[in-house]
C-alpha positions as CSV (number, residue, x, y, z in Angstrom):
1,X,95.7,89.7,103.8
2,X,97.4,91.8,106.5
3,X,100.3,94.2,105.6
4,X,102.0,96.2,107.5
5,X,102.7,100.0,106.0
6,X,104.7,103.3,107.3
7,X,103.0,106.0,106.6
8,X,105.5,109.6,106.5
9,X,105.3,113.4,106.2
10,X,106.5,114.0,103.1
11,X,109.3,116.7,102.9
12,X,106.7,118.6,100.0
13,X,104.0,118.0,102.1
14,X,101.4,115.3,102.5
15,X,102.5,111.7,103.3
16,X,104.4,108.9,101.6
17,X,103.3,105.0,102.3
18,X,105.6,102.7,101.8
19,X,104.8,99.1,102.3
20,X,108.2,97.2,103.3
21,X,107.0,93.2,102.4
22,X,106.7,94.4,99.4
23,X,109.8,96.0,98.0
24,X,109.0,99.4,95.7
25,X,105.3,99.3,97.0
26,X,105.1,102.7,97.7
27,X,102.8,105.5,96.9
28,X,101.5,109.3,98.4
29,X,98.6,111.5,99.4
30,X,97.9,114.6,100.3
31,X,96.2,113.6,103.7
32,X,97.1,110.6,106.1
33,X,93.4,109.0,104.6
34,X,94.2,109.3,100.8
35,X,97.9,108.3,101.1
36,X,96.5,104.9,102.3
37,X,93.6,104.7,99.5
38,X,96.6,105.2,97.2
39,X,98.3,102.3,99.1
40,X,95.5,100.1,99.0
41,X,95.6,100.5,95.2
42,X,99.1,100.1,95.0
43,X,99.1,96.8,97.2
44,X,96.5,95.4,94.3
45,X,98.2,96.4,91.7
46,X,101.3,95.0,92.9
47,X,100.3,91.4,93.7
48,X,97.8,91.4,90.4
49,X,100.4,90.2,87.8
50,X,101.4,87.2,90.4
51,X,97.4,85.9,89.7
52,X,98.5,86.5,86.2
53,X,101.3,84.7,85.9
54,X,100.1,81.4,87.8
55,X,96.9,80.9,85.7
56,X,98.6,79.5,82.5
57,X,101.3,77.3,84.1
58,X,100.5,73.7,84.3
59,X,100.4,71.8,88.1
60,X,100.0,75.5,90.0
61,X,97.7,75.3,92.8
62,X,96.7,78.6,94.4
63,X,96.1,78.6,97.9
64,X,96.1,81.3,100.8
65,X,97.8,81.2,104.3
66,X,97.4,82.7,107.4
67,X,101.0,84.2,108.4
């Protein structure tokens, strides 16, 4: 999965990395390469309860698409 992310000096310093299809996705770093490591995390952590969710309801398929 591709995501699209903005990556921003932070006012305190560092950079902030929000990701915008995923609304409050965000996270920091203290360099350009850890803010997106911390993004990366974020992103799993985010969609992780949605595999969750799924698994016990009845008739759910999973499937993945290119967009």
């Amino acid at each position: 999965m591709n995501l699209k992310v903005v990556l921003e000096p932070s006012d305190e310093g560092g950079y902030t990395a929000i990701v915008p299809a995923l609304p409050g996705c965000i996270s920091e770093g203290d360099t350009k390469a850890e803010a997106l490591a911390n993004i990366r995390e974020a992103i799993a952590l985010y969609l992780e309860p949605v595999d969750d969710d799924l698994m016990g309801m009845p008739g759910v398929e999973r499937m993945e698409i290119a967009v």
